[in-house]
C-alpha positions as CSV (number, residue, x, y, z in Angstrom):
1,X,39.7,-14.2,-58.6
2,X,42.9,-12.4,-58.2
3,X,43.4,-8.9,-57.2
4,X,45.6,-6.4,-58.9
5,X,47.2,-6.1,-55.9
6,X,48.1,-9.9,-55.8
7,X,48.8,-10.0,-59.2
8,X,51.5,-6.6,-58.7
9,X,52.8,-8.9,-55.6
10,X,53.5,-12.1,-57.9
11,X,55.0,-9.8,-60.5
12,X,57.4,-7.9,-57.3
13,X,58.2,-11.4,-55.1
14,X,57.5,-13.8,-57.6
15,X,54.9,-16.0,-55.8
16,X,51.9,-14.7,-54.2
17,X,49.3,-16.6,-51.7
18,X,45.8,-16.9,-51.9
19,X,43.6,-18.4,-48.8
20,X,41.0,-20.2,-48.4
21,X,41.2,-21.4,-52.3
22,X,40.3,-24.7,-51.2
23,X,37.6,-25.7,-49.1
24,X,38.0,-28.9,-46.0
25,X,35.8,-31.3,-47.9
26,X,38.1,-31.0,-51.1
27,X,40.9,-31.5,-49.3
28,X,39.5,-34.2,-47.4
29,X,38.5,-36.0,-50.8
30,X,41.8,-35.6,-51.8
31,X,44.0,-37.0,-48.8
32,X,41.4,-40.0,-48.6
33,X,42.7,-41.0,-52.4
34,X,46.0,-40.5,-51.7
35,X,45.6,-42.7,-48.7
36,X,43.6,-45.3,-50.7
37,X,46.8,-45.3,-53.8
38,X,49.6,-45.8,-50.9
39,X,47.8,-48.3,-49.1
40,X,47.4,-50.3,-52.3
41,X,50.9,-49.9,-52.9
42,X,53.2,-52.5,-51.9
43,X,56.6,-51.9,-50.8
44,X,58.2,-54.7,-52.1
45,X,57.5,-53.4,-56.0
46,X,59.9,-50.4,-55.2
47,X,62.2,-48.8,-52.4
48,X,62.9,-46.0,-54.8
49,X,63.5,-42.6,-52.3
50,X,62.8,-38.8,-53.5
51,X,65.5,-36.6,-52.4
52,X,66.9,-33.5,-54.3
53,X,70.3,-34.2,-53.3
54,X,73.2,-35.6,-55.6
55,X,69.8,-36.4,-57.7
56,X,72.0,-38.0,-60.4
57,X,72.5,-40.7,-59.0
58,X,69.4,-41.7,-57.5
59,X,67.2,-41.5,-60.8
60,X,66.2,-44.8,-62.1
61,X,64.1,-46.4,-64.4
62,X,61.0,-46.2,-61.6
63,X,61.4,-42.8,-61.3
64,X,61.5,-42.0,-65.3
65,X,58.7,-44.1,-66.0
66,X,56.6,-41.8,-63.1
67,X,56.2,-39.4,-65.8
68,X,53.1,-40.9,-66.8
69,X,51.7,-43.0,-64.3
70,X,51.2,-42.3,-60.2
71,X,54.0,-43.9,-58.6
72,X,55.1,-43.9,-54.8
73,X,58.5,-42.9,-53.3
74,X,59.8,-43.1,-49.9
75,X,61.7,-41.1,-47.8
76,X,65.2,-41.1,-47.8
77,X,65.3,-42.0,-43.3
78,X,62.5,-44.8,-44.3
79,X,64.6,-47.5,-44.6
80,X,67.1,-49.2,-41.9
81,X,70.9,-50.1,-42.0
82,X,69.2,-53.7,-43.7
83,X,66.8,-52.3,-45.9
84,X,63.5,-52.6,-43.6
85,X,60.9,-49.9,-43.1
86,X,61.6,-48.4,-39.6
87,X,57.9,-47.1,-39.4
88,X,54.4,-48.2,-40.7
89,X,54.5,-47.7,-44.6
90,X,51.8,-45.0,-44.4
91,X,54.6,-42.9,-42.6
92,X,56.9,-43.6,-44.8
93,X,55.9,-42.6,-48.2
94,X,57.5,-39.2,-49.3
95,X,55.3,-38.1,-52.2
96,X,53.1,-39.5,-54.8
97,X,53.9,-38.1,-58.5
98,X,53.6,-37.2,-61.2
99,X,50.4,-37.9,-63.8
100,X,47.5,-38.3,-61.3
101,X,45.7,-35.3,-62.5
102,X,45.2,-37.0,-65.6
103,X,45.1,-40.3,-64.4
104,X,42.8,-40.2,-61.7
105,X,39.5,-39.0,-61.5
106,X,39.4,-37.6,-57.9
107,X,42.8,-35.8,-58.3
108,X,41.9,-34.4,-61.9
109,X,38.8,-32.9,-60.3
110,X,41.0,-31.1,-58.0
111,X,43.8,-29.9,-60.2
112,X,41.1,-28.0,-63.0
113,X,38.2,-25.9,-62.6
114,X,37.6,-22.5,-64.0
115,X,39.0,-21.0,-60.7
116,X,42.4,-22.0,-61.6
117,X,42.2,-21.1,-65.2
118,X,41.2,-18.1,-64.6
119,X,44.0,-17.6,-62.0
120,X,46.6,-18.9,-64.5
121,X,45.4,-16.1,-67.3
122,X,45.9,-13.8,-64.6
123,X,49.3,-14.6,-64.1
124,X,50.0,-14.9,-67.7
125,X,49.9,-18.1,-69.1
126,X,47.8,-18.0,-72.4
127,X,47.4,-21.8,-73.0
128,X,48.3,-23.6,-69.6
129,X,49.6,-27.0,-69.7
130,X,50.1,-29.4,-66.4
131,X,52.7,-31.9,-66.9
132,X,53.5,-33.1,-63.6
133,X,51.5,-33.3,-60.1
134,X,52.7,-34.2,-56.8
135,X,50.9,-35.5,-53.7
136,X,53.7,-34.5,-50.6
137,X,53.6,-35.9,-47.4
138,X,56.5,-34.2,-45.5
139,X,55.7,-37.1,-42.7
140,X,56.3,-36.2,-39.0
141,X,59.5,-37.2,-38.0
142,X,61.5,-38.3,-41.1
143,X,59.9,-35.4,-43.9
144,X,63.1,-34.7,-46.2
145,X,64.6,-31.3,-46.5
146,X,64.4,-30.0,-50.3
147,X,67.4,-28.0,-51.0
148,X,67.0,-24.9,-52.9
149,X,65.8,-25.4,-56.0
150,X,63.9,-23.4,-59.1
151,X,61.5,-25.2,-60.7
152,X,62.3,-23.7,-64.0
153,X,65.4,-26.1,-63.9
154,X,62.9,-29.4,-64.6
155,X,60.2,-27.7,-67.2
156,X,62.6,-25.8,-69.6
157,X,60.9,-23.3,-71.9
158,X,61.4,-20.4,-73.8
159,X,61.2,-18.1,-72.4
160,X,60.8,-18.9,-68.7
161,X,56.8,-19.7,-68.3
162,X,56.8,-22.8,-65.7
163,X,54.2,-21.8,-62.9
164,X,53.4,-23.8,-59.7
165,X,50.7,-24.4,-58.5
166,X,51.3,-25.1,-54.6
167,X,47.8,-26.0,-52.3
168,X,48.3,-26.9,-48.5
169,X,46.4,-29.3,-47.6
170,X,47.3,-29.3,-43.8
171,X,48.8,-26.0,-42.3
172,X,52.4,-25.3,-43.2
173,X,54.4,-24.1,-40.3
174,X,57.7,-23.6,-39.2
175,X,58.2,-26.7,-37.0
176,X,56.6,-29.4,-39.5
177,X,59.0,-27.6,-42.9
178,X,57.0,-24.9,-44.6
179,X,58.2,-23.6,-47.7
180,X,61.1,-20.6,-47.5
181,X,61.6,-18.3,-50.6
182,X,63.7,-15.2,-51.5
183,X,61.3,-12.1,-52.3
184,X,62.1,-11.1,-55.8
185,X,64.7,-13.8,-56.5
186,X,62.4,-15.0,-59.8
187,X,64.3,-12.0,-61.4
188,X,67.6,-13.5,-60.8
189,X,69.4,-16.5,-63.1
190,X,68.2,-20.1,-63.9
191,X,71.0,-22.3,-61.7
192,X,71.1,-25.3,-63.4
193,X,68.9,-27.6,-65.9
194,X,67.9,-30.9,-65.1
195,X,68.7,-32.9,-69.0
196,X,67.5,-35.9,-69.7
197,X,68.7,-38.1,-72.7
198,X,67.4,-41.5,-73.1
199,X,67.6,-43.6,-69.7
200,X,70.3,-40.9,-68.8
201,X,69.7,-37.7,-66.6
202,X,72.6,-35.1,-66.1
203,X,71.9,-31.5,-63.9
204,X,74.1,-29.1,-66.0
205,X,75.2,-25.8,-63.9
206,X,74.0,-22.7,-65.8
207,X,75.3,-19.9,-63.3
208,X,77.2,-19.3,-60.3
209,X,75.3,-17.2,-58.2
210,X,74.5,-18.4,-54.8
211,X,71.6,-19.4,-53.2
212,X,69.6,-17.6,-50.7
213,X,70.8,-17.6,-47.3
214,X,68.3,-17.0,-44.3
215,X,69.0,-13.2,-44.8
216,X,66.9,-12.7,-47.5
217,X,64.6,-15.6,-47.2
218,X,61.1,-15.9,-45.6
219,X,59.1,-18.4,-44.6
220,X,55.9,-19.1,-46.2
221,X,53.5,-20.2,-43.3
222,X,49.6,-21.1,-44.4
223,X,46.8,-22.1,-43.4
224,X,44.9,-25.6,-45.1
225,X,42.9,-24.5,-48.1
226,X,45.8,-21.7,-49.8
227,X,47.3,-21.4,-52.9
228,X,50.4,-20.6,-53.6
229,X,51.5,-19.3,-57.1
230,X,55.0,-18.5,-57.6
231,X,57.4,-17.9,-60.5
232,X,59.3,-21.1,-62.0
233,X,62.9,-18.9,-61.6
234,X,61.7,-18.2,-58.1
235,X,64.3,-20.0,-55.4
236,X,62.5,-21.8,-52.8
237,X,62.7,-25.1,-50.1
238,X,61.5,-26.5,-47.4
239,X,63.7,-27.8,-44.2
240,X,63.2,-31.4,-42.8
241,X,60.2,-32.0,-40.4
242,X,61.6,-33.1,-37.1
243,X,58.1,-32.6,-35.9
244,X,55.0,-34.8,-34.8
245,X,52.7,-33.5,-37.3
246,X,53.0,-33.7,-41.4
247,X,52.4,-31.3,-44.1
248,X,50.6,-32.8,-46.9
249,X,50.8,-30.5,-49.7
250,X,49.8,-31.0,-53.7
251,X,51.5,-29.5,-56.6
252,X,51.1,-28.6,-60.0
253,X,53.9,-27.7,-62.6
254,X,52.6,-25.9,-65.5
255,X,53.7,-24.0,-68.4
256,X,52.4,-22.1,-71.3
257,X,51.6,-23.8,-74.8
258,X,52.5,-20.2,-76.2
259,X,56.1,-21.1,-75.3
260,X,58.6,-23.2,-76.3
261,X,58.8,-26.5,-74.1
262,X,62.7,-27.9,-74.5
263,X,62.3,-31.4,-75.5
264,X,65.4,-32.1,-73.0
265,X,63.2,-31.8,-70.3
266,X,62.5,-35.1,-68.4
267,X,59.1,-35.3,-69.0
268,X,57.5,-35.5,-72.3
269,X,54.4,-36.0,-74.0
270,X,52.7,-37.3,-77.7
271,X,49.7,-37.2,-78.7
272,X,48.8,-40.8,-77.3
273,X,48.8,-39.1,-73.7
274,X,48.4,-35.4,-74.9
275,X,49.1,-32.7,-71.6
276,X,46.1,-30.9,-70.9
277,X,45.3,-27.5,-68.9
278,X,43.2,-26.5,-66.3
279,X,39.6,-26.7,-68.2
């Protein structure tokens, strides 16, 4: 699946992208379920947001119970000075997360197939288990920036094995918030670690080093249909979308069963909902 030339790129860069992984009717299977879930969702049963700033304060019991069901959250310019939606709720919806792929049948078809295992035992991960999957909308007009982050902070392990899985499902572009990421910056420090304890979430700050500045960032423009791979200690975002088109996107986090997984992290699992991998 992979060449050895891709596979020496994720090892160099720390993500690596691989079109055409995904072919139009897949995708189009996929974005007619997520449009199926938010339209059955009703607004009034949550205004919960996603945003990755000052996160601390904006987790709540809605958002912890996501871990194992599919819940809806909004975007954080969704809502009026009095609490109305300023746009259709369709529009308004930033992501879908974060146990579809086992919940669902459509989106578990899409998340596993012996492509991606085979890509995931390429890039190291003996026993791959998915523990969280996101359906991202990044709507036109009010998509939320996500400040730089490593994924690693959110799926602890020892050592580092957290792996996402990233697949555009509309063409990611400068003006509608593609993802940025600094070449080689998997090699540098975990920032923080996002802890939870009981009902209670803290971000502890592990290091001091900075985060990338447009100087040593790039942008990550693709096309529909690519994967992209990259390292959990890789430091990566996207900027708002101020533009008139969206960039659905679908994620997977997964780590390696060989490892460690820190039972701080804010997802867990027993075996009455066991994590599974890509087969």
């Amino acid at each position: 699946m992979l060449t050895q030339e891709q596979i020496s790129q994720f090892h160099e860069d720390g993500y690596v992208l691989i079109p055409d992984f995904k072919t139009a009717a897949e995708i189009a299977a996929l974005r007619e379920r997520a449009e199926q879930i938010v339209n059955d969702f009703d607004p009034a049963s949550s205004k919960s947001i996603f945003t990755t700033k000052e996160q601390e304060q904006h987790i709540d019991h809605y958002f912890l119970n996501s871990a194992t069901n599919m819940s809806c959250f909004f975007e954080e310019e969704a809502f009026d000075a009095d609490g109305k939606l300023k746009q259709d709720k369709s529009l308004s919806i930033n992501k879908i997360g974060h146990a579809m792929h086992d919940l669902d049948p459509v989106f578990s078809a899409f998340s596993r197939g012996p492509g991606l295992a085979q890509v995931a035992k390429q890039l190291g991960l003996q026993r791959p288990q998915i523990w969280q999957s996101m359906y991202i909308f990044k709507q036109p007009g009010i998509g939320g920036e996500v400040r730089w982050h490593q994924d690693a902070t959110y799926f602890e392990t020892d050592p580092v094995s957290v792996t996402t899985f990233w697949f555009a499902l509309e063409d990611a572009t400068l003006e509608n918030g593609c993802l940025w990421a600094e070449p080689g910056g998997h090699k540098t420090p975990m920032r923080e670690r996002f802890v939870r304890h009981g009902d209670v979430v803290t971000v502890e700050k592990l290091s001091d080093m900075p985060w990338p500045s447009d100087a040593t960032a790039v942008p990550l423009e693709v096309k529909a249909g690519t994967l992209v791979c990259f390292h959990g200690l890789l430091p990566h975002y996207s900027a708002p979308n101020r533009s008139p088109i969206s960039r659905h996107a679908y994620t997977l986090h997964v780590t390696d069963g060989a490892t460690t997984y820190s039972p701080q992290n804010w997802i867990q699992r027993d075996e009455r909902f066991p994590v599974r991998g890509f087969e």
